[in-house]
ZAMITI-864013 format. One record per residue (C-alpha): residue in one letter; x, y, z; residue number from 0. Coordinates in nm, 4 decimals. Layout:
% ZAMITI-864013
ZADO, code, x, y, z, pos
ZADO, A, X, Y, Z, NUM $
...
This chain:
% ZAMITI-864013
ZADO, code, x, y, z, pos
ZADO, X, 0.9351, 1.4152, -0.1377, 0 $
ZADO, X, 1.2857, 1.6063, -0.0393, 1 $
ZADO, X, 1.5613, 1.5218, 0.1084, 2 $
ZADO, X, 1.4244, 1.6007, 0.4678, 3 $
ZADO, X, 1.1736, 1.3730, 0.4329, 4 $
ZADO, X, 1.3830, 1.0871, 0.4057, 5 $
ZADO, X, 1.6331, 1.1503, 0.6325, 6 $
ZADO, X, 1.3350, 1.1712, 0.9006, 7 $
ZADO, X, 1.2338, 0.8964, 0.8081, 8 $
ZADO, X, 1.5505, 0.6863, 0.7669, 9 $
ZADO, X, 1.6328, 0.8235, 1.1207, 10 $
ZADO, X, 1.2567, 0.6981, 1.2803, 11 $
ZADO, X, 1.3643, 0.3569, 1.1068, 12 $
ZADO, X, 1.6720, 0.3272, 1.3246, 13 $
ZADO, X, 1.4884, 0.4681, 1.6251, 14 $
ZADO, X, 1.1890, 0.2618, 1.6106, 15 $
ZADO, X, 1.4202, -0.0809, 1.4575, 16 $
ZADO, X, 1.6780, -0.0031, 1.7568, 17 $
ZADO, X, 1.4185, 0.0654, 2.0618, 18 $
ZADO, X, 1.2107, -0.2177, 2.0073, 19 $
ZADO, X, 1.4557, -0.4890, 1.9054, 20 $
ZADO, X, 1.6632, -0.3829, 2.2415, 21 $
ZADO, X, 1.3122, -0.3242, 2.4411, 22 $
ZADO, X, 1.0677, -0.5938, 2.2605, 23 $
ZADO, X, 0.8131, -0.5880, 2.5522, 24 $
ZADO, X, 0.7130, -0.1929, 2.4654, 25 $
ZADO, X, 0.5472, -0.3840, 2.1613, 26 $
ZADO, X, 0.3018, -0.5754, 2.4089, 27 $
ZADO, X, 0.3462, -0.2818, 2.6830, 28 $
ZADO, X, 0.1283, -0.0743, 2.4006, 29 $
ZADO, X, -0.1057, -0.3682, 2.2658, 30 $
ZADO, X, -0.1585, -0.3634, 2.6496, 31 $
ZADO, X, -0.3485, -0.0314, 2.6008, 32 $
ZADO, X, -0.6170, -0.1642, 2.4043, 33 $
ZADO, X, -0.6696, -0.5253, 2.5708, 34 $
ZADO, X, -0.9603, -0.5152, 2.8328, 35 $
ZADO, X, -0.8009, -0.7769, 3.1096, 36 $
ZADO, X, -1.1109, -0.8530, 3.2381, 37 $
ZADO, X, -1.2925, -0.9494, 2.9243, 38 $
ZADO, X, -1.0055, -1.1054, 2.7854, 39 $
ZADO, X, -1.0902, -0.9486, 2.4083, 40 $
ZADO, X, -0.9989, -0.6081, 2.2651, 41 $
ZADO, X, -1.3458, -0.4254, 2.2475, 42 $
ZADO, X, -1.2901, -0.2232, 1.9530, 43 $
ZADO, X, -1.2991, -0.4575, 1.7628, 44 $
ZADO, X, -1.6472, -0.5495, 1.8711, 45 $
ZADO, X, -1.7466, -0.1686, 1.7881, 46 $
ZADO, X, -1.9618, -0.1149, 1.4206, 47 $
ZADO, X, -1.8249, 0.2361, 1.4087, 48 $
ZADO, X, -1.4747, 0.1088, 1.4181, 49 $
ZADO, X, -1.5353, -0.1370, 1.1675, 50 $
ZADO, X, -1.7179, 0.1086, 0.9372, 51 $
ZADO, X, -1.3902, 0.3076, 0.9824, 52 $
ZADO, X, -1.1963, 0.0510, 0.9159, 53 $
ZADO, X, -1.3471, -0.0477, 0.5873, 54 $
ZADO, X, -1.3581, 0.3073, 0.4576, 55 $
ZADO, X, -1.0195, 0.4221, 0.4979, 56 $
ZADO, X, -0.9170, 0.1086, 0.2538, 57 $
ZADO, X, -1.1974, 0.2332, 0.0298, 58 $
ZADO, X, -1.0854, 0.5662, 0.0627, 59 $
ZADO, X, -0.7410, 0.4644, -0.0179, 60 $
ZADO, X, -0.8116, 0.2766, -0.3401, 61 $
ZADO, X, -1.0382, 0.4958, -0.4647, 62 $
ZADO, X, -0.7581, 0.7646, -0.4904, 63 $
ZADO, X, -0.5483, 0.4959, -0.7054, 64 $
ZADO, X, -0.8787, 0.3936, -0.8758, 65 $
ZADO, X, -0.8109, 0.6876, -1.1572, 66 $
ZADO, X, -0.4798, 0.5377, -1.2883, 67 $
ZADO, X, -0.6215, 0.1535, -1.2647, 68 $
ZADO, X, -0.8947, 0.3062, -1.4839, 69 $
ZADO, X, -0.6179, 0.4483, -1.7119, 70 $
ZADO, X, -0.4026, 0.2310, -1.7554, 71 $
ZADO, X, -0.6504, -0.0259, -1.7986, 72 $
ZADO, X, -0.8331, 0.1734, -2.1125, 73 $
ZADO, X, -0.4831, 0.2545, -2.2788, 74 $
ZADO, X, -0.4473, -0.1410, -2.3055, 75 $
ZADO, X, -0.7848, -0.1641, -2.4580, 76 $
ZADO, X, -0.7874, 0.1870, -2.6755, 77 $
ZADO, X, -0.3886, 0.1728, -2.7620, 78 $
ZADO, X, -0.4907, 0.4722, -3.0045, 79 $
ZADO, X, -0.6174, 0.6681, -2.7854, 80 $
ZADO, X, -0.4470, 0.9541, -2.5607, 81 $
ZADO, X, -0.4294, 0.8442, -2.1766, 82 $
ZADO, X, -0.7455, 0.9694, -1.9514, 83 $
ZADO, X, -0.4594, 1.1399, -1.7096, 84 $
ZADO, X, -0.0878, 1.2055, -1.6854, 85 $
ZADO, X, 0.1158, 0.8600, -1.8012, 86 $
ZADO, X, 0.3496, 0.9340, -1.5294, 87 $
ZADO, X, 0.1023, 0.9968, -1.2736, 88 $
ZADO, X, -0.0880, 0.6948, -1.3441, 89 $
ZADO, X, 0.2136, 0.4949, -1.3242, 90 $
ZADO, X, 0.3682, 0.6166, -1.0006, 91 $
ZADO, X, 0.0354, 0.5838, -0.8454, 92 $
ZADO, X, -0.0416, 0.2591, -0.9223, 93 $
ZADO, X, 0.3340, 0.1110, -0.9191, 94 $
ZADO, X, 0.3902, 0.2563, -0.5526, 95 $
ZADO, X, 0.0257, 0.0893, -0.4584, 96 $
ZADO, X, 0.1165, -0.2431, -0.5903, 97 $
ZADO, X, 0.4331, -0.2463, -0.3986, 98 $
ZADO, X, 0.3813, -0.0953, -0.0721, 99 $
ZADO, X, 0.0469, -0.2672, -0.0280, 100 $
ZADO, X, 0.0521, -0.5627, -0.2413, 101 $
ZADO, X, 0.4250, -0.6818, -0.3088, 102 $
ZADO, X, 0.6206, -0.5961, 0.0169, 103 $
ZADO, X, 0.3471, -0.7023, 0.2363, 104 $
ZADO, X, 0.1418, -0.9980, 0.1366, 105 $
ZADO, X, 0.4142, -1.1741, -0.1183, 106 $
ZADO, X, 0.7437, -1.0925, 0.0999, 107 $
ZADO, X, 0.6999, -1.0657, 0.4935, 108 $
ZADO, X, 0.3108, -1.1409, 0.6072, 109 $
ZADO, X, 0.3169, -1.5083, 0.4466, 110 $
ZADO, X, 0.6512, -1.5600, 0.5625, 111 $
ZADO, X, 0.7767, -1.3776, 0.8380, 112 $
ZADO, X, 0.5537, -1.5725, 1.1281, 113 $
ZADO, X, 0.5092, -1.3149, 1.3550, 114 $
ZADO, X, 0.1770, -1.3762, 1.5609, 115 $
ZADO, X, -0.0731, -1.0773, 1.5894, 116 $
ZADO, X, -0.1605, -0.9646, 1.9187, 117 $
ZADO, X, -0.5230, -1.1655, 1.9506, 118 $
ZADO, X, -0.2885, -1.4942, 1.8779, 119 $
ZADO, X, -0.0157, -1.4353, 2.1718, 120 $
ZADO, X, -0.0424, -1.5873, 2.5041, 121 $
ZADO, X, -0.0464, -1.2273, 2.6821, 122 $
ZADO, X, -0.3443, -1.1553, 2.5342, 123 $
ZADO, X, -0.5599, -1.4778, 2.5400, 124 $
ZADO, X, -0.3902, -1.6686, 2.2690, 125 $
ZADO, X, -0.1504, -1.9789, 2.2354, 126 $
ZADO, X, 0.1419, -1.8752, 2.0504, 127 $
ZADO, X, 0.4684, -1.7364, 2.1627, 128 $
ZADO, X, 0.5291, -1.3180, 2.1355, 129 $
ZADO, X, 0.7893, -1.2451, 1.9219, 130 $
ZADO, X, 1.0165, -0.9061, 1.8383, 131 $
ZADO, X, 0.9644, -0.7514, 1.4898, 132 $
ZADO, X, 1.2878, -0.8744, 1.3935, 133 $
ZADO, X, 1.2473, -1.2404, 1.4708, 134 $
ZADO, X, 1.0643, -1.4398, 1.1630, 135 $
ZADO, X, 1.0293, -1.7914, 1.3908, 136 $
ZADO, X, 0.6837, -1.7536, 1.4988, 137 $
ZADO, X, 0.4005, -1.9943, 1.5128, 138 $
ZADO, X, 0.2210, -1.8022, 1.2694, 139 $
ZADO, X, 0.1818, -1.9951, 0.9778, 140 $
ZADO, X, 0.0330, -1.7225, 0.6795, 141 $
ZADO, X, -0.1239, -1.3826, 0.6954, 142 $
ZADO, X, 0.1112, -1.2995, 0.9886, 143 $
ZADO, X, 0.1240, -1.0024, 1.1666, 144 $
ZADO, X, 0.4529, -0.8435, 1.0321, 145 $
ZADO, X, 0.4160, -0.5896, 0.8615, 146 $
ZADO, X, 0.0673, -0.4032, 0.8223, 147 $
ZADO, X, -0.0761, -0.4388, 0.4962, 148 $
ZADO, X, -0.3572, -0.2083, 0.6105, 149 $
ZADO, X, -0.1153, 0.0655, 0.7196, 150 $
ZADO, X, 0.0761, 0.0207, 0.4417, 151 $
ZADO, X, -0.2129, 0.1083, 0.2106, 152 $
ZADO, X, -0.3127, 0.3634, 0.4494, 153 $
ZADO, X, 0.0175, 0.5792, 0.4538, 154 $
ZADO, X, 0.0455, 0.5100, 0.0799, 155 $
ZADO, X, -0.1480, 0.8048, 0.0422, 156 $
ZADO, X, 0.2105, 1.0037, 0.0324, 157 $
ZADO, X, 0.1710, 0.8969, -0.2906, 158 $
ZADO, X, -0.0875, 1.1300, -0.3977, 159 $
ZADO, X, -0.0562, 1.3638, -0.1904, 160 $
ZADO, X, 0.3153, 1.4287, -0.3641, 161 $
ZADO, X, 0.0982, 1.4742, -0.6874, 162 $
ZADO, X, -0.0555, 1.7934, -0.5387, 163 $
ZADO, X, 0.0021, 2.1115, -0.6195, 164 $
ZADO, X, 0.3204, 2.2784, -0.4313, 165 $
ZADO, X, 0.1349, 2.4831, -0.2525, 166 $
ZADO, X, -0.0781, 2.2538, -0.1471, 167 $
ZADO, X, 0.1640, 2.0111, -0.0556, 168 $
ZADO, X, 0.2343, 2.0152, 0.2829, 169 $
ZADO, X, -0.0959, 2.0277, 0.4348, 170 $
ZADO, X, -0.1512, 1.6790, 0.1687, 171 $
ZADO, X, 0.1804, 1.4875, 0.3473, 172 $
ZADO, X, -0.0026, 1.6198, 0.6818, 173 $
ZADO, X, -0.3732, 1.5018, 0.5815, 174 $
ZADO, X, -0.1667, 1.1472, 0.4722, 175 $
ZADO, X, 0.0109, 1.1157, 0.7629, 176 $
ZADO, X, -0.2640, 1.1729, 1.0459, 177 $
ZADO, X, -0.4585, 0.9058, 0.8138, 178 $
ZADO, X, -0.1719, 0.6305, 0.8032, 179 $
ZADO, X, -0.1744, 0.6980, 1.1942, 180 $
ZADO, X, -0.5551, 0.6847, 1.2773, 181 $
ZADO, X, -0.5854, 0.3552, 1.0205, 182 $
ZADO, X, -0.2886, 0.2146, 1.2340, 183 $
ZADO, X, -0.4349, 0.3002, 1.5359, 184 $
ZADO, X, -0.7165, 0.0887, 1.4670, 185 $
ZADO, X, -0.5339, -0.1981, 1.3702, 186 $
ZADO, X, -0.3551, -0.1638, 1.6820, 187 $
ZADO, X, -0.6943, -0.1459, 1.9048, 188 $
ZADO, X, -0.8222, -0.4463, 1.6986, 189 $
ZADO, X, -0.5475, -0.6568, 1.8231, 190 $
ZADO, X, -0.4896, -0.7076, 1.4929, 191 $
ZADO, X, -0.1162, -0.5670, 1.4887, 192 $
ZADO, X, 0.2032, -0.4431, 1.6970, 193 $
ZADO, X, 0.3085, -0.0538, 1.6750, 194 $
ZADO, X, 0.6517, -0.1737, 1.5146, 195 $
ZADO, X, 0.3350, -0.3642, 1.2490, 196 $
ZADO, X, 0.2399, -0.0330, 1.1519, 197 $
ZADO, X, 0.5437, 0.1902, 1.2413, 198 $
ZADO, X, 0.7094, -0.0365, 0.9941, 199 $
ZADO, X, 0.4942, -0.0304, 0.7257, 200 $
ZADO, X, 0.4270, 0.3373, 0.7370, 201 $
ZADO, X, 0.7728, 0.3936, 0.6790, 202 $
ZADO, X, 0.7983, 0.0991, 0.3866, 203 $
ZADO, X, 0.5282, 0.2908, 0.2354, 204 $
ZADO, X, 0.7015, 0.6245, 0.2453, 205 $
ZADO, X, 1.0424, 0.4882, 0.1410, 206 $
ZADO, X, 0.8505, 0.3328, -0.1855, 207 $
ZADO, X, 0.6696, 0.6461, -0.2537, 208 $
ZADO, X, 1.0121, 0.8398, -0.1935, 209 $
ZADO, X, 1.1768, 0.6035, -0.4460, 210 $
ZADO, X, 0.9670, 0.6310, -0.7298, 211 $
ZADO, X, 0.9026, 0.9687, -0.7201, 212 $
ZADO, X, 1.2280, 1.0501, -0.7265, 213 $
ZADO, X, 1.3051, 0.7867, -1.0015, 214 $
ZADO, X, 0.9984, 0.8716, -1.2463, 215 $
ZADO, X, 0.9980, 1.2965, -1.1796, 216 $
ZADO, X, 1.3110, 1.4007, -0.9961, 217 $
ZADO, X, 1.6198, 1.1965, -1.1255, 218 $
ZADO, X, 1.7366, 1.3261, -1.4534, 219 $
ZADO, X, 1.8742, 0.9792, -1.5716, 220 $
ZADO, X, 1.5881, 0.8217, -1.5002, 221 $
ZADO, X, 1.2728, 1.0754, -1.5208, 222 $
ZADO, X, 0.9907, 0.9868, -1.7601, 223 $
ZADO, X, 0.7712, 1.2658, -1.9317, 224 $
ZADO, X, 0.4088, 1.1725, -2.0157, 225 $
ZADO, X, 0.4645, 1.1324, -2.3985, 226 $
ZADO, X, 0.7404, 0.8779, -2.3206, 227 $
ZADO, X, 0.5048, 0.6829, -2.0783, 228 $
ZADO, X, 0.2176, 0.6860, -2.3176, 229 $
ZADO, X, 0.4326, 0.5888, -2.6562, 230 $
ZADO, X, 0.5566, 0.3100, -2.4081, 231 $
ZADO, X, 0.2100, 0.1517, -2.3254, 232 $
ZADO, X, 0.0946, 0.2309, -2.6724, 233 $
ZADO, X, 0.4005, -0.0395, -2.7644, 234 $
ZADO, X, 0.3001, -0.2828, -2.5509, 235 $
ZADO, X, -0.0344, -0.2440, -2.6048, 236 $
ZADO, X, -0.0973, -0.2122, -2.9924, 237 $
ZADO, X, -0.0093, -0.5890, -3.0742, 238 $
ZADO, X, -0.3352, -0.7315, -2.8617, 239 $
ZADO, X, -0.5598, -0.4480, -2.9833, 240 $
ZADO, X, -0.4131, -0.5238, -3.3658, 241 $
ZADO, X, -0.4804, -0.8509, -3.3126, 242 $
ZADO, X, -0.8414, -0.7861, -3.1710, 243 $
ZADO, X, -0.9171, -0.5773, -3.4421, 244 $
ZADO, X, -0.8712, -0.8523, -3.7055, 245 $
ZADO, X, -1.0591, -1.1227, -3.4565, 246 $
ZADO, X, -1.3484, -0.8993, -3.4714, 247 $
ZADO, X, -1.3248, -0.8455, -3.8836, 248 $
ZADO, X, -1.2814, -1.2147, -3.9312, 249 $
ZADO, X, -1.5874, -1.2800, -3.7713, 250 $
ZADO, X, -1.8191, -1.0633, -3.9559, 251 $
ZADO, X, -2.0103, -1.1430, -4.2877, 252 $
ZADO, X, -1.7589, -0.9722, -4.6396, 253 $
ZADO, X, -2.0077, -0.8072, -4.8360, 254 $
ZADO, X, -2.2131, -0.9622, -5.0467, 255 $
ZADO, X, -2.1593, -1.3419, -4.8730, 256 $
ZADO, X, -2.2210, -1.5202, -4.5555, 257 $
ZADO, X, -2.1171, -1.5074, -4.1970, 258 $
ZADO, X, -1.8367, -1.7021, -4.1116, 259 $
């Protein structure tokens, strides 16, 4: 998560954003790839070992943010109780998840921005109009195909991987990026996205990773420390468990009398 790392990626954003708004028809030139002409389908997506593969890299995924849902979600029932693992870990883990593969993607382009995926465009056996990446005017109408919300949750495993040890590190943002790029890949073969789909959201992914690592551990006017992160939740958590507390004494027998 250093400065090389974004300008590479800031640069691929330019590359990618310049070549295929100039060039749009290297977006179906690669769908092309996958598309069997003479069955008019993309087979992958007819394959059960794709589709196993599929499904498992988004389990794989979530079940490397699982450990801060699981967290965070115990600190809000157990206020007065230490966190299960690092406050700011937790937080950076799940924050960047919710963003990169929740926020960005489903609330702010895919319902919105109606580009048609590849299976939906007239190229490719469908009956809507191709459209650049930059273009929002499809005939999509929800769940469009701009950006991946699969490769988004795929390359968010930066986010761990800048958790790991610094030795460790580089072979991590290695073992996350060959993952974001065989996920994508399978989108891609699917029919289910464009390259700029998933070139795109890789690099939203990294760019929201980048962000809040550098806000919550790097930044000294904004870096958090674990004790501030738990005292914070503890806050916002103690008024509901207070008031659960008393629920659950007001509902039991004093001694000596009768249940309410």
């Amino acid at each position: 998560m250093n400065r090389t790392g974004l300008f590479i990626a800031l640069a691929l954003a330019l590359v990618i954003g310049i070549l295929f708004g100039l060039y749009p028809e290297l977006d179906l030139k690669l769908a092309a790839l996958f598309y069997d002409v003479a069955e008019k389908t993309f087979p992958v997506k007819l394959d059960a070992v794709a589709q196993f593969a599929r499904d498992a890299a988004m389990w794989i995924a979530w079940a490397l943010v699982l450990p801060a849902i699981v967290t965070i979600v115990w600190k809000f029932i157990r206020p007065d109780r230490p966190m299960l693992m690092s406050g700011r870990a937790a937080v950076f883990l799940l924050t960047t998840m919710l963003l990169s593969a929740g926020v960005l993607t489903n609330f702010t382009f895919k319902n919105y921005w109606g580009r048609p995926r590849p299976v939906f465009v007239t190229q490719f056996g469908g009956d809507l109009q191709f459209m650049p990446w930059w273009d929002p005017r499809g005939g999509c109408p929800r769940n469009c195909s701009f950006f991946s919300g699969e490769g988004a949750t795929a390359f968010w495993t930066y986010a761990p991987a800048a958790l790991t040890p610094p030795a460790w590190r580089p072979l991590a943002f290695a073992g996350a990026t060959v993952f974001g790029i065989v996920t994508s890949g399978l989108r891609m073969a699917f029919g289910g996205h464009f390259f700029t789909d998933v070139a795109i959201a890789g690099l939203v992914s990294f760019l929201t990773v980048w962000l809040f690592y550098a806000l919550i551990y790097r930044w000294a006017s904004t870096r958090l420390t674990d004790e501030a992160v738990d005292a914070a939740l503890t806050r916002l958590a103690m008024p509901g468990y207070r008031w659960m507390q008393r629920w659950r004494r007001g509902g039991k027998a004093e001694p000596g009398g009768t249940e309410a």
